[in-house]
ZABAMI-385906 format. One line per 8 residues: their letters; for each residue x negated, y negated, z negated of N, C-alpha, C, O, CB. Coordinates in steps of 0.001 Angstrom, whole numbers, plus 524288, in hexadecimal, padded with zeros to 5 digits. Atoms other than C-alpha are relative to their C-alpha. Glycine has a CB too. Layout:
BEGIN
a = X:Y:Z:X:Y:Z:X:Y:Z:X:Y:Z:X:Y:Z; ... $
end
This chain:
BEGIN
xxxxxxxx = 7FCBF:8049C:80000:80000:80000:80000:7FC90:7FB22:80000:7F8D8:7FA8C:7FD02:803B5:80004:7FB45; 80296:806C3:7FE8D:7FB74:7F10E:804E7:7FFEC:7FEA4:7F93E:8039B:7FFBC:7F65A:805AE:7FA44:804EC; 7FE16:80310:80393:7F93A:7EA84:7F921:80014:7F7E3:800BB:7FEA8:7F4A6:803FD:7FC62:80265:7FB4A; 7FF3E:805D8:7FD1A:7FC5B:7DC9C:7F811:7FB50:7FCD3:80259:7FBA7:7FAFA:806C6:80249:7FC1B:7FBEE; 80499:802A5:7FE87:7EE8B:7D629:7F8C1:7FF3E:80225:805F1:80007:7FEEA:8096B:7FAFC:80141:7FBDA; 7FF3C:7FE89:7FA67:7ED0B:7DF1D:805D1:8037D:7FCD1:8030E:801F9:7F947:805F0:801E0:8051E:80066; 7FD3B:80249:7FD77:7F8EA:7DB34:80A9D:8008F:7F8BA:80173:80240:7F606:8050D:80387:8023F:7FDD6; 8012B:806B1:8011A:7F62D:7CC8A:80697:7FB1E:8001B:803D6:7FC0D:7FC9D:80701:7FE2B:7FD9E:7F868 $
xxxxxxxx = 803B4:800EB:7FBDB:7E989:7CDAF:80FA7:80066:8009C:8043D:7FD15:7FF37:8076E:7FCBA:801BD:7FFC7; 8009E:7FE7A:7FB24:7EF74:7D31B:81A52:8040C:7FB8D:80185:802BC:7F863:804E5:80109:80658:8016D; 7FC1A:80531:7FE76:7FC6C:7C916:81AF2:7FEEA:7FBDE:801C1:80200:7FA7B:8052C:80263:7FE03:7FCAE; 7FED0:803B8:7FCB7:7F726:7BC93:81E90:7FDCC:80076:80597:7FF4C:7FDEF:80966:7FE8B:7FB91:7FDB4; 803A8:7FD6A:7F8D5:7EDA2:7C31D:82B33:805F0:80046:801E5:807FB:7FC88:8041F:7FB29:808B5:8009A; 7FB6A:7FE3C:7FCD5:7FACA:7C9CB:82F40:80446:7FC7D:80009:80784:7FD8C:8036E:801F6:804E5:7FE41; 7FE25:80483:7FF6C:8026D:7BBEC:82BB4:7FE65:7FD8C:804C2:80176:7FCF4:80869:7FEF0:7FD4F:7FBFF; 8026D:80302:7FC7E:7F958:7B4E4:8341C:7FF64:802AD:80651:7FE8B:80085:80A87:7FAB7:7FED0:7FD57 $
xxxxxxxx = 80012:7FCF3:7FA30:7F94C:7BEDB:83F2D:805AB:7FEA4:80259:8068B:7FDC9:80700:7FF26:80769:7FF77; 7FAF1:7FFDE:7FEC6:80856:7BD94:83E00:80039:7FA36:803EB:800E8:7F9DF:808AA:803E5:8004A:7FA34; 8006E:80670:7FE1E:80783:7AE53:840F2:7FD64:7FFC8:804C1:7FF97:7FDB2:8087D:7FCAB:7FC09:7FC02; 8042C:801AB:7FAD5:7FBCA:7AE85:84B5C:805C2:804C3:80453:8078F:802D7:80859:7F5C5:8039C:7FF10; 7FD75:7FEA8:7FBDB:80550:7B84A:852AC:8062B:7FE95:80077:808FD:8013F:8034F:7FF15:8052B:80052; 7FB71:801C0:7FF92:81219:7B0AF:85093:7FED5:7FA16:802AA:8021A:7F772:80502:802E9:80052:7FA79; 802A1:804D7:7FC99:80A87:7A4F7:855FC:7FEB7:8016D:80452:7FF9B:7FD8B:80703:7FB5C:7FD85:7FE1A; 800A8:7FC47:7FBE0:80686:7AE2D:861D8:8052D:7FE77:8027D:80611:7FB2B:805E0:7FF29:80661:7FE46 $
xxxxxxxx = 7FC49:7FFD8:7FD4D:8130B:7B07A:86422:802FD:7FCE9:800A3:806D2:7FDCD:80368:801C0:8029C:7FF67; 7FBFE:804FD:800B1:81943:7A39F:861A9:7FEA4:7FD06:80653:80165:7FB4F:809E0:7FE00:7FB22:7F967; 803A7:802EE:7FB53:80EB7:79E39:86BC1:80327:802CD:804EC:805BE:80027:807FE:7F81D:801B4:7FFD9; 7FEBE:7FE1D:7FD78:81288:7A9DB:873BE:806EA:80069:80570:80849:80189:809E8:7FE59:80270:7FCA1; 7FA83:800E0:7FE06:82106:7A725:8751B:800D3:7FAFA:80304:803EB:7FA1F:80699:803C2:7FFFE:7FB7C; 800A7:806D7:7FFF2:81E0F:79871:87625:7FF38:7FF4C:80782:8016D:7FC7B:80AB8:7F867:7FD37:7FB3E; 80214:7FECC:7FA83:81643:79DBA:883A2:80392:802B5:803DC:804CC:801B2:80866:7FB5C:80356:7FF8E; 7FB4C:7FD8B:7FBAE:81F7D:7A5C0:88953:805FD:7FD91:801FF:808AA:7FE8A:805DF:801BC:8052D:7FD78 $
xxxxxxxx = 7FAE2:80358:7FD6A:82B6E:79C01:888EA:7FCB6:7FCB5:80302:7FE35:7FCD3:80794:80475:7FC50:7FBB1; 801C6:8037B:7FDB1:82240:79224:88D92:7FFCC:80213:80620:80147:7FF3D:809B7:7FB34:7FE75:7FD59; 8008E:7FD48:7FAB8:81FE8:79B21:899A6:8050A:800FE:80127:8063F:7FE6D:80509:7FCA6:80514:80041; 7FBC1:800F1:7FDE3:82DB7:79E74:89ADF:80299:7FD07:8023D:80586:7FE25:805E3:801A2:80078:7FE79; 7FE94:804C2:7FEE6:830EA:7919C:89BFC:7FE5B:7FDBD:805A6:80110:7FC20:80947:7FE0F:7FD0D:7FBEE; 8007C:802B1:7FBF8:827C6:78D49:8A4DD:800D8:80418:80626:80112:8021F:80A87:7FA55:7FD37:7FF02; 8003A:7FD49:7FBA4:828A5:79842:8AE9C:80544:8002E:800F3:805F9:80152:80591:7FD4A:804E6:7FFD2; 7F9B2:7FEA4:7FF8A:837A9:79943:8AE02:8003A:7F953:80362:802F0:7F944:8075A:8049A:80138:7F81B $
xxxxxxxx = 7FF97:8039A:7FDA1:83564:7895C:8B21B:7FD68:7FFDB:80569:7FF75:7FD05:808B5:7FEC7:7FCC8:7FD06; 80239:800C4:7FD4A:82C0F:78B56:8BB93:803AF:80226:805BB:802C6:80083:80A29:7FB39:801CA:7FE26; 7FF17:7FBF3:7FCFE:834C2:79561:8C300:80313:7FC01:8033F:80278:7FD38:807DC:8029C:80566:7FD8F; 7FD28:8020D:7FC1B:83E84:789F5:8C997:7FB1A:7FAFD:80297:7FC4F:7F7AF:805DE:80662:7FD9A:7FD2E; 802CD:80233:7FF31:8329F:7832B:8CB24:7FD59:801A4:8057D:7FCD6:7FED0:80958:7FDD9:7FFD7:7FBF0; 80316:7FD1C:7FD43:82BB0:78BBC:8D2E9:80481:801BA:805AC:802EB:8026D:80A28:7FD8B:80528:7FBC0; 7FDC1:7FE52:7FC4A:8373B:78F78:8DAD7:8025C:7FBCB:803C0:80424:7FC43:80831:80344:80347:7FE14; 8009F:8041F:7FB2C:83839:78148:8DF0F:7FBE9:7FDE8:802C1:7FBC0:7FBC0:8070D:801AC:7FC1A:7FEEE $
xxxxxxxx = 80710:7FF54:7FAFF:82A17:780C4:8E3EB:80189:801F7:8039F:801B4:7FF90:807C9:7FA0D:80447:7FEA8; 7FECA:7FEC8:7F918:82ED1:78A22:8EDE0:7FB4C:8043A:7FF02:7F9E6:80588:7FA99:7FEB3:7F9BD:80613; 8055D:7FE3F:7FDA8:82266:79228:8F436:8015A:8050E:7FC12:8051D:8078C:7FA69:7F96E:7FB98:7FF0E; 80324:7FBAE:802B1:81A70:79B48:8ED3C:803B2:8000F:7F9CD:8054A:80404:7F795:7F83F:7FE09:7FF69; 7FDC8:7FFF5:8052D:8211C:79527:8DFDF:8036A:803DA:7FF5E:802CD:807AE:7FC87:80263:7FB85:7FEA7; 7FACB:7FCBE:80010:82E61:79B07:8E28B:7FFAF:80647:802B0:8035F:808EF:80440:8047F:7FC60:80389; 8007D:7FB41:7FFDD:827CA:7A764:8E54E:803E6:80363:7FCBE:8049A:80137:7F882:7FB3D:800B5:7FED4; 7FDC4:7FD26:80241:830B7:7B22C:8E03A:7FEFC:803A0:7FAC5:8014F:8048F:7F6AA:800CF:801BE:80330 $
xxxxxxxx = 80429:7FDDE:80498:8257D:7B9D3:8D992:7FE5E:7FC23:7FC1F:7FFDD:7FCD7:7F79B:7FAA3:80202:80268; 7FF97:80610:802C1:82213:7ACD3:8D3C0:80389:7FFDD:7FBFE:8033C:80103:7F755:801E4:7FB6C:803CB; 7FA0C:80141:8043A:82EFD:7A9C9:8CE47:80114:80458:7FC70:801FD:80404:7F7BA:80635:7FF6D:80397; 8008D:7FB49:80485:82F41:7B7C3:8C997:7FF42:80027:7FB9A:8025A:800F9:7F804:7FD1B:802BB:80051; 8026A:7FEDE:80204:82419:7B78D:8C319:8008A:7FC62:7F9A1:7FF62:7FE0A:7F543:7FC2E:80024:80382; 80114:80311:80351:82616:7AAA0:8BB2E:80656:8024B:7FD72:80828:8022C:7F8FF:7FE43:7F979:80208; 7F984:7FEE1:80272:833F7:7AF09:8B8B6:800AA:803C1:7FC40:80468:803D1:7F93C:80412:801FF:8042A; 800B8:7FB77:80180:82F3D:7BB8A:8B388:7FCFE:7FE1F:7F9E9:7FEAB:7FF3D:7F58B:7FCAE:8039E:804AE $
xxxxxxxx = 80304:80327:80469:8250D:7B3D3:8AA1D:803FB:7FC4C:7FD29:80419:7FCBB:7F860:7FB08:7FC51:80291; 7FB06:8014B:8037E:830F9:7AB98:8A5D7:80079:80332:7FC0D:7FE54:802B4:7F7C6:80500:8003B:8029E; 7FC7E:7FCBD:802CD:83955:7B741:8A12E:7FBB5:80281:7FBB4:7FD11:80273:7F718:80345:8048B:80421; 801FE:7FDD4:80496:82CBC:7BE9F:899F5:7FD8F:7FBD8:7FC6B:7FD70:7FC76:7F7A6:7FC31:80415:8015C; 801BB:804C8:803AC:826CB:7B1D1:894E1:80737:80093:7FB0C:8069E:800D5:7F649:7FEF7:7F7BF:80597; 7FC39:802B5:80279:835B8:7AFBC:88F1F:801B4:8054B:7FC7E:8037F:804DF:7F80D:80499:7FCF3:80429; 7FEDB:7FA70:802E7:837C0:7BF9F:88B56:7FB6B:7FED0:7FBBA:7FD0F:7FD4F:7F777:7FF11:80684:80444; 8041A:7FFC0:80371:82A05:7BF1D:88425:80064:7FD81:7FCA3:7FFD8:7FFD2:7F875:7FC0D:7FF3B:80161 $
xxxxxxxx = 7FF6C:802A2:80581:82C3F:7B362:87AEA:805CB:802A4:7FDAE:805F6:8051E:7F98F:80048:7F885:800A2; 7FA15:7FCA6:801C7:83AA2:7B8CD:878C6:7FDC7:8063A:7FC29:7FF6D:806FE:7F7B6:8044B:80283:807AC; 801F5:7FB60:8024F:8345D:7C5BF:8741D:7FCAE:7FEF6:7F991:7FD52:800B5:7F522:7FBE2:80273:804C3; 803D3:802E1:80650:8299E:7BE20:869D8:8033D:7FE30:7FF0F:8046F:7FFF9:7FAC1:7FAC6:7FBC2:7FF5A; 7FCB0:8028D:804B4:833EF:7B601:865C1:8040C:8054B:7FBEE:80510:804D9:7F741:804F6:7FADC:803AF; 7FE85:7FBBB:80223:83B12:7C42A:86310:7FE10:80309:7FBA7:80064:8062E:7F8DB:80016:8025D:8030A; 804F5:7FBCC:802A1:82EFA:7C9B6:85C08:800AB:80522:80242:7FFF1:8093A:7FFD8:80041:80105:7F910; 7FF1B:7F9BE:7FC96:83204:7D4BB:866A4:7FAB5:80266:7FF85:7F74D:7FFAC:8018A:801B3:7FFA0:80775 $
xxxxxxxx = 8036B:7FB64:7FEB6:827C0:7DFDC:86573:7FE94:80041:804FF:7FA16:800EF:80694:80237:804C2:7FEE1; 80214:80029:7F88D:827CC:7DF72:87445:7FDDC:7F9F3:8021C:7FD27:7F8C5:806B8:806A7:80177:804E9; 802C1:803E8:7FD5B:82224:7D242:874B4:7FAA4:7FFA8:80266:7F876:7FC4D:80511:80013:7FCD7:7FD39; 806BC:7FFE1:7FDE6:814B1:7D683:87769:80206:802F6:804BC:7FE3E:80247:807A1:7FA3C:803DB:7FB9F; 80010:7FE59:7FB9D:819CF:7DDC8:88328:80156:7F9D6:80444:7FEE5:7F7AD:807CD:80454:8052F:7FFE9; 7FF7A:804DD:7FB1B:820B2:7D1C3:889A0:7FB55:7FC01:7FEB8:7F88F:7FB77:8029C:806AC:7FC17:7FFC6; 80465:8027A:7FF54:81676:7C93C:88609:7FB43:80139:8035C:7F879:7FDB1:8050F:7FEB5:7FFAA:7FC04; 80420:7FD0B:7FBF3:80C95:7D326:88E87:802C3:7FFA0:8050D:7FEFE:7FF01:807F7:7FE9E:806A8:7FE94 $
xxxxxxxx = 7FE23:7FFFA:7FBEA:8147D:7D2C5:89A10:800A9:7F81F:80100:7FEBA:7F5BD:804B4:80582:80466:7FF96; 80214:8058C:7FE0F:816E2:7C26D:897AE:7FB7A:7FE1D:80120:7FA9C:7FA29:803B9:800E3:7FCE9:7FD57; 80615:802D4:7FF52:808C5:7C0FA:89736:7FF1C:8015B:80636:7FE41:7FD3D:8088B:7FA45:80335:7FB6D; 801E5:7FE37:7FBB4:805EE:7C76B:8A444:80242:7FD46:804AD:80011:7FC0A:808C6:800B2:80541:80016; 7FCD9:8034E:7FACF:812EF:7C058:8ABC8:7FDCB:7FB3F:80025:7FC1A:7F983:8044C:80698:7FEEA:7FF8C; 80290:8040C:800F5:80DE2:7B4BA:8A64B:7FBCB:7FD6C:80538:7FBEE:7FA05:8089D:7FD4C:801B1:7FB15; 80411:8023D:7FD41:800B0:7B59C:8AB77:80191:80080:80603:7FFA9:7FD18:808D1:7FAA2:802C1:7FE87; 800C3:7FF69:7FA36:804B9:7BA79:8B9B9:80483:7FB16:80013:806BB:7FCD9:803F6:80160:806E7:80369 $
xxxxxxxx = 7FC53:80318:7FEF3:80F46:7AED1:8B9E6:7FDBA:7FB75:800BD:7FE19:7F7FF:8040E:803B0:7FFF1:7FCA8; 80452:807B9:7FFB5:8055C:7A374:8B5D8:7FA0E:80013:80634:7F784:7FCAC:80876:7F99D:7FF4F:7F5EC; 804D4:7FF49:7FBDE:7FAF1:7A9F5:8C073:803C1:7FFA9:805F6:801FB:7FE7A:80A45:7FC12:80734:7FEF9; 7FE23:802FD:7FA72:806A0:7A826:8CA97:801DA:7FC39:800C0:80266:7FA26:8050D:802DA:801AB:80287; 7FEFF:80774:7FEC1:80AFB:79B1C:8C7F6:7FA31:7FBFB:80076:7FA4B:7F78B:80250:803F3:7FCCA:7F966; 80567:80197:7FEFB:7FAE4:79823:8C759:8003E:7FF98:806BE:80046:7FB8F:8095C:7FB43:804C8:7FD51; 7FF55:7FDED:7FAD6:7FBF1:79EA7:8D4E5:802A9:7FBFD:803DE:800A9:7F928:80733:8033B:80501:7FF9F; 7FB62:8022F:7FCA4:80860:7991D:8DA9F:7FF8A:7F9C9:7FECF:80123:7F723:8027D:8065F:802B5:7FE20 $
xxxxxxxx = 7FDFE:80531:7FF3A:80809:78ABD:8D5BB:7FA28:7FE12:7FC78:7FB54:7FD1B:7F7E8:80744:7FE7B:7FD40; 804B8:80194:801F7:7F86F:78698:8D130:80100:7FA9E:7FEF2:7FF84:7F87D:7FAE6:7FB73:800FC:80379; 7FFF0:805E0:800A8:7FC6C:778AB:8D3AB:80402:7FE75:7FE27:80458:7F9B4:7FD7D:7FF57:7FD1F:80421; 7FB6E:80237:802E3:80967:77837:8CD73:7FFF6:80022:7FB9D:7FE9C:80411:7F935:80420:801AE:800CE; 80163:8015A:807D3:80995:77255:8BEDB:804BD:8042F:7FE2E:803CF:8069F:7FA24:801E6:7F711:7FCA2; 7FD38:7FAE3:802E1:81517:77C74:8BC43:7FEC9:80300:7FFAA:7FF36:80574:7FB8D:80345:801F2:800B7; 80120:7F985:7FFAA:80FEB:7881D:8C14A:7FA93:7FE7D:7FCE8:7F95D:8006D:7F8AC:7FF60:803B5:8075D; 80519:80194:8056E:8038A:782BD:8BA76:800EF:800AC:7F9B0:7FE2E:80323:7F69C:7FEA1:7F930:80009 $
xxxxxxxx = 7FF8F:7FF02:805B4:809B5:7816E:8AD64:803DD:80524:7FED2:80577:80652:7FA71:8025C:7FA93:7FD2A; 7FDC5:7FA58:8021F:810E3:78EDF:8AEAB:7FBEF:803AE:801CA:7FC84:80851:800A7:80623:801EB:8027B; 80474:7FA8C:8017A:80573:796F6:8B0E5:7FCBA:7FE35:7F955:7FCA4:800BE:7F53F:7F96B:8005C:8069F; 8004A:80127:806E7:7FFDA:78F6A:8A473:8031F:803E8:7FC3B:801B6:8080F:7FA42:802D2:7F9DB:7FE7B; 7FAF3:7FD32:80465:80C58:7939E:89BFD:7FF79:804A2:8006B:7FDE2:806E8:7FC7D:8065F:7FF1F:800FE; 80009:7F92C:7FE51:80CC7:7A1F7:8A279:7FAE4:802A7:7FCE8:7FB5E:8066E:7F9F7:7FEEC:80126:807D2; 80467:7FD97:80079:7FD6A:7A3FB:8A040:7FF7F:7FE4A:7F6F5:7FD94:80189:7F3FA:7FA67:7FC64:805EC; 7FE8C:7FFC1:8053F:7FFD3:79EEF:890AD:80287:801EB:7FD69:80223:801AF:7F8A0:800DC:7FDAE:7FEBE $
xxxxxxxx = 7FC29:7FBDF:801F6:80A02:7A7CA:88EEA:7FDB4:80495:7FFB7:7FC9F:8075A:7FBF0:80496:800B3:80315; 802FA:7FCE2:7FFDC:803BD:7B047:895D7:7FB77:8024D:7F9C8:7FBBA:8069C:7F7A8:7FDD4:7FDAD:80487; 803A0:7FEDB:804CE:7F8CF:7B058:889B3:80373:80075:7FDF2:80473:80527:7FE39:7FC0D:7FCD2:7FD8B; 7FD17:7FF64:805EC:80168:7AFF2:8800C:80276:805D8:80025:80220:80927:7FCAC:80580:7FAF4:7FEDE; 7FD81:7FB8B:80223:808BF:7BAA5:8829B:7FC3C:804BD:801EF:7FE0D:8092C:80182:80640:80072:80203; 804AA:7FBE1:800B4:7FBE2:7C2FB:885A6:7FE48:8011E:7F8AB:7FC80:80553:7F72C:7F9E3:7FCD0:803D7; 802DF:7FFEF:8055D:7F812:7C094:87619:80516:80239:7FF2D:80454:8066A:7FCF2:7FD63:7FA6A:7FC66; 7FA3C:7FF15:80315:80685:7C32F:872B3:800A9:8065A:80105:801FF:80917:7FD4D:805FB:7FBE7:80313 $
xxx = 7FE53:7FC02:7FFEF:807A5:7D07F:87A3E:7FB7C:80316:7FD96:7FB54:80757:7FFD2:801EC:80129:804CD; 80407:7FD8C:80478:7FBDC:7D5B7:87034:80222:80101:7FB89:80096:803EF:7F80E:7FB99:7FCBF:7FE7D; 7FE73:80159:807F0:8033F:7D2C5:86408:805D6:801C6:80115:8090B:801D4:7FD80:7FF9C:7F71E:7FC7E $
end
């Protein structure tokens, strides 16, 4: 049996672990609406550019990064057990979403500041699907 002094040495480590990963995930959620947001905006954006923007795969893709950016914080805000799975799959749409709006629009300040958002999410929810 723990006795208390034990248990008193081990509580504030496993306090403080609690916090550094409720700050994780606070950050985490913070990132993934932010990306929802902007990719869910970008999408009538892009489809009034025309061209390459209103690509189909394109629109897909950011549409797709929407919905798991917006499933993934929905899940951490849940304390779902399965958040480290969608978080591994947001991290990955993420990155291929911000490397095709890099792609598709280099000189546009939107598609500029949504590969930003995507590729910060992106991280975040790489540290998140560990924990």
């Amino acid at each position: 049996m723990e006795s208390q002094t034990e248990r008193a040495s081990t509580t504030p480590s496993a306090d403080a672990s609690e916090v550094q990963m409720r700050i994780l995930m606070n950050e985490c959620v913070e990132n993934c609406l932010s990306c929802f947001r902007s990719c869910s905006e970008l999408v009538p954006h892009c489809l009034g550019m025309g061209g390459e923007h209103a690509n189909a795969d394109h629109i897909r893709l950011l549409s797709a990064c929407s919905v798991i950016c917006e499933t993934s914080a929905k899940m951490m805000m849940l304390s779902s057990e399965y958040h480290t799975e969608t978080c591994r799959i947001c991290a990955t749409i993420c990155r291929a979403c911000a490397e095709d709006c890099e792609r598709i629009g280099p000189d546009d300040p939107m598609m500029s500041r949504c590969a930003g958002v995507c590729r910060r999410c992106a991280d975040s929810c790489e540290k998140m699907s560990a924990h």
